[in-house]
N, C-alpha and C positions, 0 to 999 in steps of 0.2 A: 360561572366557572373561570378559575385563573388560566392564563395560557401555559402553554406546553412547550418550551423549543425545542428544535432539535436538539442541540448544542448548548452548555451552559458553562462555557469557561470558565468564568466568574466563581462559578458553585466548587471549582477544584482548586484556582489557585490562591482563592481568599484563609484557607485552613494554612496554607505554608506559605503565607506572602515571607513573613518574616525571615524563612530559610532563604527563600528568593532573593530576596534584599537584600540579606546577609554576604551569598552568593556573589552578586554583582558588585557591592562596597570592594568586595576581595579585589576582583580585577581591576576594578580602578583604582584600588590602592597600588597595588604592581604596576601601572600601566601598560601591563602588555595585551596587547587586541588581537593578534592576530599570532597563531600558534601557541604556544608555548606550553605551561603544564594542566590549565584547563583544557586543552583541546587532546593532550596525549592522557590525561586521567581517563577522559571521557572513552575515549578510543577505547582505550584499555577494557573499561568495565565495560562496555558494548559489545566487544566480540567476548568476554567470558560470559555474559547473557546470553547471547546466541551461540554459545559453544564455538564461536571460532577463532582462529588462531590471532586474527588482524581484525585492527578496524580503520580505517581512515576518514578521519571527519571532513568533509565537504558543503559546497554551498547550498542543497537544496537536494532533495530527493531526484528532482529532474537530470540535477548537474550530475550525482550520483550516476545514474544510466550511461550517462554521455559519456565521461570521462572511465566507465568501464568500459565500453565499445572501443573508443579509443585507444586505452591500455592492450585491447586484449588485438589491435590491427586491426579493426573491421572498417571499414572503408569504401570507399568507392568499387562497384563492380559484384560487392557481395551482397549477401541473402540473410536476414534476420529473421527468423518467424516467430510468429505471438498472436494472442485474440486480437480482434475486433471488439472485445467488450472491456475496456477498459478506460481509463482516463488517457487525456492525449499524450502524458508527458512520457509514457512509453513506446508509442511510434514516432513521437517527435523526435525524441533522441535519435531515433535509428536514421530517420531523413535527415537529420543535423550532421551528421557523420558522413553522407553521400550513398548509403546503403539502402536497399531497395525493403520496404516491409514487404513480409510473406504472411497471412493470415489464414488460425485454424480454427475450426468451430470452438465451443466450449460445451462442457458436460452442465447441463441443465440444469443438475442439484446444486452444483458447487459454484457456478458460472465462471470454475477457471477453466484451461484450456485441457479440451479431451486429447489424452493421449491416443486411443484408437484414432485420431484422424490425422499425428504426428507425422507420424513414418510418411505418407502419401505428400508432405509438404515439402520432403526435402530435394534438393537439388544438387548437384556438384559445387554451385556457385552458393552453397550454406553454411556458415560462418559461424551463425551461436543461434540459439533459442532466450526467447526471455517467456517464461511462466510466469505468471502474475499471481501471488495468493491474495484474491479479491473479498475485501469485507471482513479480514479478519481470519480468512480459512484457507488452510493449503491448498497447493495444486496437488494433485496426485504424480509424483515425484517419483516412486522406482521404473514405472515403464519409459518414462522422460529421458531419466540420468542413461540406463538399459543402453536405450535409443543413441545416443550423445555420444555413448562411449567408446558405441562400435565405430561411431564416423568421426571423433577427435573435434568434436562440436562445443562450443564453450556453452555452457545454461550459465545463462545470467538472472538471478530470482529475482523480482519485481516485488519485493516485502514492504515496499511503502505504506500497506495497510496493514501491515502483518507480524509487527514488533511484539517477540513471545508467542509466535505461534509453532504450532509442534505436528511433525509428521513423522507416524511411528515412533514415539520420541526423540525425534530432530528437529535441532529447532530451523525454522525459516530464518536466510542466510549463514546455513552453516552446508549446505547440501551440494549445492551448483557452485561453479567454478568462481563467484562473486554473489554478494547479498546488496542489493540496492535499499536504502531505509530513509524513511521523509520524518523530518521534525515540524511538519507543520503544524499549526497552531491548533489544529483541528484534528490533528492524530493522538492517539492513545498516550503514545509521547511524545507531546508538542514543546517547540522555545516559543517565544517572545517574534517572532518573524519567520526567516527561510533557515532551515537546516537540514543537512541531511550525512548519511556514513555510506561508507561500501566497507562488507567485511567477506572477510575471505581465508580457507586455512591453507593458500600458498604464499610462504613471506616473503618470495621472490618477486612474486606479482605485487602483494600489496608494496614491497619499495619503488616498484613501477608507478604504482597508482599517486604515492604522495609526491613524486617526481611532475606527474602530470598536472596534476593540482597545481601545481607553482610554477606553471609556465615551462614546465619541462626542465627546471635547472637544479642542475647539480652538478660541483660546487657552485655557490651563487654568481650568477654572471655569466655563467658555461652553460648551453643548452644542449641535452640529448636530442631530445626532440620539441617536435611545436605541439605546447599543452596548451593550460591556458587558468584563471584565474579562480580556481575552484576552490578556495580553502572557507573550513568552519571558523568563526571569530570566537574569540574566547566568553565571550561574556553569553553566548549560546552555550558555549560550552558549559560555563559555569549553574545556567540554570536548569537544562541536561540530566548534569550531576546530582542536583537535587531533585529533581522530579523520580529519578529513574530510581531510586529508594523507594518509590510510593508505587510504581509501577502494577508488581504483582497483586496488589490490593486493589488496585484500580481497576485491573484485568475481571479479579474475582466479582468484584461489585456490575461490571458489566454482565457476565456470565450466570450470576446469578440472576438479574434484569431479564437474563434470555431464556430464563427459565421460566420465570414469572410470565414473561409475554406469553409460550408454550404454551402455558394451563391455563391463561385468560382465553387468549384463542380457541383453546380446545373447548372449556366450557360455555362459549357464546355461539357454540352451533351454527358458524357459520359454512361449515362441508367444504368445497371447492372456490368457494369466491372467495378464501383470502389462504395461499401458503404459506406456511411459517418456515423459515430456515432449515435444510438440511444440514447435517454436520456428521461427518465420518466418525464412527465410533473410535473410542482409545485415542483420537487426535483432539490437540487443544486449538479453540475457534477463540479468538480473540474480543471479536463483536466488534470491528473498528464500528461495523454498520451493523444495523437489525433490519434487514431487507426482507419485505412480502412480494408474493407475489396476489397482486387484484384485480379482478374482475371488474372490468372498468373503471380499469386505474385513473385514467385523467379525472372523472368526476369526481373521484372517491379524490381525490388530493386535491380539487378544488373546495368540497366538500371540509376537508381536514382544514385547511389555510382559511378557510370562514370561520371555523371551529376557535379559532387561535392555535392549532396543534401544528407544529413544526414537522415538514416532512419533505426530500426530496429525491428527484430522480435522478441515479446514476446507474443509467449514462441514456440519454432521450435519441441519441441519433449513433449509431455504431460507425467506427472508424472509416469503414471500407467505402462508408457512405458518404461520409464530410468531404467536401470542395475541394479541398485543397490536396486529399488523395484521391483524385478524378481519373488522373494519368496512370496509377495504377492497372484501371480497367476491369476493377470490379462493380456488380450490382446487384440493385436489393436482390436477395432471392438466395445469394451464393451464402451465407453464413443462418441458417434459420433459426436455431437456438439462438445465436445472439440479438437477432432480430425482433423474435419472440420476449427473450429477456427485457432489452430496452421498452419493448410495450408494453410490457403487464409487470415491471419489478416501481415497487416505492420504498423508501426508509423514512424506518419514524425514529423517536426518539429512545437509544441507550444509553447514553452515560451514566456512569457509575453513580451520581450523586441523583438522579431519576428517581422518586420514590413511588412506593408501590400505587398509593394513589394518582399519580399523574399514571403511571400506567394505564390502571384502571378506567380512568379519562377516555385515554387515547384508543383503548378499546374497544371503549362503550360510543364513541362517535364512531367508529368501525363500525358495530354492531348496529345505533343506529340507522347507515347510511346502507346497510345490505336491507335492514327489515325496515325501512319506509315503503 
């Protein structure tokens, strides 16, 4: 049997190198690198994707966080709250900023952050929330915003995985007070390296935000404030622009992938040793991931990795529990869902260009390794 990867970049950008390249000749014909009208094109068609008013292109989904905390005064002294199941570059931002993280369980279907445990986090000293729509899928968003509005709390959306995803039909970064978005090479829509947007529909804030990006200056050479180096390069831009054409197709082809995994699952009887993905009805899941949950997960993905089938775990250790947030003073035991989650969740293989046979594949080593 041939292998399986996770991820097959190759298999997406080989169909439109040609636009790619086209793309790129452009900018170097211009030579302009840094801003100019690839990067305000890009912006543009970004927030009318996500319905919102602004977009501001930035150096990376991470920087994206940072420089919205910043924008919005969070700072030293203040309270940020968000899961524990997440990727780091969401509490990192907040400790990058001198802000304390505050962490809330998450809702077990979704693995974003429960709102029922929201309220109980907050403090006087709470400053913004960041929701994370994890894998593709919203966070449950109106008891959040509810929450936020009464106390003048900024939600900051963490859509890094979540580019086209839809709550009630709203799109992810159009809801919370900023949309954080990652272009990395491995997201639904990836550039060529780091990129990332913050969109927002206050355009007061977003002229804050591309103020901050550039070191704080406006007019050049005059600083409001101390920013710092965050801008998108044009020639990300430019290839951006091109992909983001191909976008909703790309979307479908996953989603349909998630559907197909569904019925293989279903008809391989395997009962509770492996969950398939929950998804809120009426709302659109993007599939950044195809995340199970497995009954003896570590073996079964050692299992898969001898197989040749590409699979992995995010996220193996929950935030509250990594070194470097010691001082916090949390431990195991305080977050269970998430804890639970990082044991028993694996990702196999979605991407759109997946065909129904490699599914199949990656199934039937499933199926093998429950009924040996």
């Amino acid at each position: 049997m041939s292998k399986v990867p996770l991820l097959d970049i190759a298999a997406q950008f080989n169909p439109i190198e040609k636009e790619i390249r086209a793309a790129i000749d452009g900018v170097l014909a211009t030579h302009r690198y840094i801003q100019g009208p690839e990067v305000q094109g890009l912006e543009s068609e970004v927030a009318s994707y996500v319905n919102a008013k602004s977009g501001v292109g930035v150096s990376s989904g991470s920087d994206a966080l940072i420089i919205s905390l910043m924008t919005l005064g969070v700072g030293q002294g203040d309270e940020v709250i968000t899961t524990p199941y997440t990727f780091f570059a969401t509490v990192g931002a907040i400790a990058r900023v001198g802000a304390k993280p505050v962490f809330v369980d998450i809702d077990p279907k979704t693995y974003n952050m429960n709102p029922e445990k929201l309220e109980q986090a907050f403090t006087e000293k709470t400053k913004a929330i960041i929701p994370v729509h994890l894998y593709g899928q919203a966070t449950d968003m109106d008891p959040l915003l509810d929450l936020c509005k009464k106390r003048n709390i900024a939600v900051i959306e963490d859509a890094a995985q979540a580019i086209g995803t839809e709550y009630k039909g709203k799109r992810a970064g159009s809801m919370g007070t900023v949309g954080c978005f990652s272009f990395f090479p491995s997201k639904n829509l990836g550039c060529l390296g780091d990129g990332g947007m913050v969109t927002t529909c206050d355009e007061e804030l977003a002229e804050r935000l591309r103020i901050f990006r550039n070191h704080g200056s406006k007019p050049k050479y005059y600083h409001k404030f101390i920013g710092g180096n965050f801008r998108l390069d044009a020639l990300q831009a430019a290839v951006l622009r091109v992909k983001l054409k191909h976008l909703d197709s790309w979307t479908q082809a996953r989603q349909k992938n998630a559907d197909h995994y569904d019925e293989l699952f279903k008809n391989a009887d395997l009962g509770e040793k492996v969950i398939t993905p929950w998804r809120r009805p009426g709302d659109r899941h993007i599939f950044n991931q195809y995340v199970i949950r497995a009954e003896n997960r570590d073996a079964l993905k050692k299992h898969l990795t001898e197989a040749g089938i590409g699979n992995e775990i995010y996220y193996p250790l929950c935030l509250h529990m990594q070194e470097c947030f010691a001082h916090l003073g949390y431990k195991e035991g305080d977050f269970p869902e998430s804890e639970k989650a990082a044991q028993e969740t694996l990702a196999i293989p979605i991407y759109g260009e997946l065909s129904p046979e490699q599914q199949s594949q990656v199934v039937t080593a499933i199926q093998a390794f429950y009924k040996s």
